[in-house]
C-alpha positions in Angstrom: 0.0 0.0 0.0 1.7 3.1 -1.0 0.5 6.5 1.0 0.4 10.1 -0.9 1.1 12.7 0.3 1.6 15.7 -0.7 3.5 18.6 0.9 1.1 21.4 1.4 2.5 24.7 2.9 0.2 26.9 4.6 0.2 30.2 4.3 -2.6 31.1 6.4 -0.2 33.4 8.2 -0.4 36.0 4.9 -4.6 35.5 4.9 -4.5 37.6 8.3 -3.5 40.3 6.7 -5.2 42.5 10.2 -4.5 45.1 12.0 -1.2 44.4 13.0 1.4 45.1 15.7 4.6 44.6 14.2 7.0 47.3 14.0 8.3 46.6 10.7 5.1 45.6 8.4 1.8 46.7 9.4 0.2 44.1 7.6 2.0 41.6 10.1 -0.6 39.9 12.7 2.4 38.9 15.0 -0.4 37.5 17.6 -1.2 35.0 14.6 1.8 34.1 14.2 3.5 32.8 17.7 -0.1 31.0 18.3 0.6 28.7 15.0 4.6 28.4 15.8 3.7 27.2 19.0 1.0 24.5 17.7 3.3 23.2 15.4 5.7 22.7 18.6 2.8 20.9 20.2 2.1 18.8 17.2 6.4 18.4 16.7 6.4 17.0 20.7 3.3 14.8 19.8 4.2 12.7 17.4 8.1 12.7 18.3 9.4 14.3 15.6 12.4 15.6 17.1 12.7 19.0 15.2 15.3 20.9 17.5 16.0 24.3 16.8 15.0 27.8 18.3 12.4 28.0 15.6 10.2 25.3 17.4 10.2 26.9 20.5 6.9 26.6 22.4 7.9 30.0 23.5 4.9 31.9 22.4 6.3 35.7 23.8 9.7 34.2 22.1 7.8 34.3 18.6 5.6 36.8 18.8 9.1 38.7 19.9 11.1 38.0 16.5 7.5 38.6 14.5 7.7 43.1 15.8 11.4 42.7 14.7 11.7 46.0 11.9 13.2 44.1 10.0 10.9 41.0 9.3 8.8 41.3 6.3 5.2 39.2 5.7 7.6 36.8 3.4 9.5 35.8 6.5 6.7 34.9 7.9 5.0 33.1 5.2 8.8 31.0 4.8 8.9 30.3 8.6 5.3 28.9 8.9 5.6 27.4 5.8 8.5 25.7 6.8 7.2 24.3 9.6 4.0 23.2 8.2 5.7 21.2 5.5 7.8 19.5 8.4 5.2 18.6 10.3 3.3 17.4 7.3 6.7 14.9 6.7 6.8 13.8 9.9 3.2 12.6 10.3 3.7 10.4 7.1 6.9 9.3 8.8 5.0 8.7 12.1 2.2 6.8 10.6 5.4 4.6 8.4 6.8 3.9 11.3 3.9 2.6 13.3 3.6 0.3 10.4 7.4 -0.4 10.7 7.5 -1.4 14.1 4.1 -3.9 14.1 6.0 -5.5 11.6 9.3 -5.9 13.5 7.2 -7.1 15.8 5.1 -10.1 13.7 9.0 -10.9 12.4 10.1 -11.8 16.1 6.8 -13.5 16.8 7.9 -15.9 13.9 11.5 -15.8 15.0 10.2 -17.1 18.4 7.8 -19.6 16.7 10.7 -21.2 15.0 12.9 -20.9 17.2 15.3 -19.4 15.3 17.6 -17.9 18.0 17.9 -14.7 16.8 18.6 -12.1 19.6 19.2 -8.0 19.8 18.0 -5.2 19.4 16.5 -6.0 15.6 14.8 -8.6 17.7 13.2 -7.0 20.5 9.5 -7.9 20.9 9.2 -4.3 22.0 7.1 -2.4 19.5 7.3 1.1 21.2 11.0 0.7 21.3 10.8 0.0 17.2 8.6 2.8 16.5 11.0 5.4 18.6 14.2 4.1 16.7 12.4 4.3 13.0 11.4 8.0 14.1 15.1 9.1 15.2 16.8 8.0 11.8 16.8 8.0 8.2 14.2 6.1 6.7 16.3 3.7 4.6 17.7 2.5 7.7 14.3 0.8 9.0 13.8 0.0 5.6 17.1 -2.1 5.6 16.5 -3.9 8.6 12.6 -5.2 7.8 14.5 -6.8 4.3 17.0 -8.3 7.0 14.8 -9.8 9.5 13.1 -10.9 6.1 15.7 -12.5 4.8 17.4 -14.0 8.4 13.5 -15.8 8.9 13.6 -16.9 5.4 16.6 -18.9 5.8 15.9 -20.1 9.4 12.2 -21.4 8.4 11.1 -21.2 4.6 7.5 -20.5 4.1 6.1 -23.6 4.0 7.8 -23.9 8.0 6.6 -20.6 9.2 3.9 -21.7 11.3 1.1 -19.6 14.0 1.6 -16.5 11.7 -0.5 -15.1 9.1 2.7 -15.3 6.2 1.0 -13.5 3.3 -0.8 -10.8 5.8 3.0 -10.4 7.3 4.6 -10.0 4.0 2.2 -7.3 3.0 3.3 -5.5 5.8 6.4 -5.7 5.2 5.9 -4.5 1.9 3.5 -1.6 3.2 6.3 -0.6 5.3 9.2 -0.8 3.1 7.5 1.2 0.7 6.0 4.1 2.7 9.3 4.4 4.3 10.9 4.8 1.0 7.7 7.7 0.5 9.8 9.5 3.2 12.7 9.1 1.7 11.8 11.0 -1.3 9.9 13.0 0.3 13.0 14.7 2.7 15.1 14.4 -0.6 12.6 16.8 -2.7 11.6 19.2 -0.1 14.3 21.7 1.3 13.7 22.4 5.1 16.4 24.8 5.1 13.8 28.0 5.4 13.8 27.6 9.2 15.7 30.9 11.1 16.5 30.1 14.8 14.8 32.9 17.0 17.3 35.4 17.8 19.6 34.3 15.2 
């Protein structure tokens, strides 16, 4: 099952064209502006992304702060909430990959186990949360890599006609679901240029 998704950047900050407070552009709604910076904090925390920078502060005065700078113009805005948007939009794909990822790692110890095959470590670990929080903290050829692994280590322990208690062809569409929505990612993060983020105070 491959996902879409498409990278939509919203620029609902430049729709508020209000009254605004900033010294610099009048058109600036600055009030606007730190609320969604700090949502997409709450929404980065919440799903683990691990975006780390000043920009994802959850420091709404912090925002609100750089917004009244003279020197910030309504396209700094638009690039900063946009850039965040977009992020968040790639790391809810990557969230719901990796959800997919690690119920998978899990169904490939469960056979493991079943056949005792012997296989120990890490890649092993019947731990599914543990999974999921790895795939999130790394590129995602790397979980990719290791479901074709565990794949290939149960295929020569067992064979399929051996592989018993487990649904095999329900388990190999995962696997396949997984591999490819991780390779989504991949392409995703490869296209897209994350680079517009400043760092508060910068």
């Amino acid at each position: 099952m491959q996902i879409s998704v498409r990278l939509t950047f919203f620029a609902g900050i430049t729709c508020l064209a209000l009254t605004g407070t900033a010294a610099g552009d009048s058109n600036l709604n600055c009030d606007a502006y730190a609320a969604a910076a700090v949502t997409h904090q709450q929404q980065n925390r919440k799903l683990g992304c691990g975006y780390r920078s000043r920009a994802w502060s959850a420091d709404y005065k912090g925002h609100r702060a750089w917004c009244l700078r003279a020197n910030v113009k309504m396209a700094d805005l638009t690039a900063e909430d946009g850039g965040r948007s977009g992020a968040i939009v790639i790391c809810r794909a990557k969230s719901n990959a990796c959800n997919t990822y690690a119920t998978v790692a899990a169904l490939q110890n469960q056979i493991n186990g079943t056949n005792k095959c012997g296989f120990t470590g890490g890649r092993w670990s019947p731990d599914v949360a543990r999974h999921r929080g790895w795939c999130m903290s790394v590129n995602p050829a790397k979980p990719t890599a290791e479901t074709k692994l565990r794949a290939s280590a149960l295929q020569v322990c067992g064979g399929d006609a051996q592989l018993a208690n487990v649904d095999l062809q329900k388990l190999k569409q995962k696997q396949q679901q997984s591999i490819q929505m991780l390779i989504n990612i991949s392409k995703m993060l490869h296209d897209t240029s994350m680079n517009v983020i400043r760092k508060i105070g910068g």
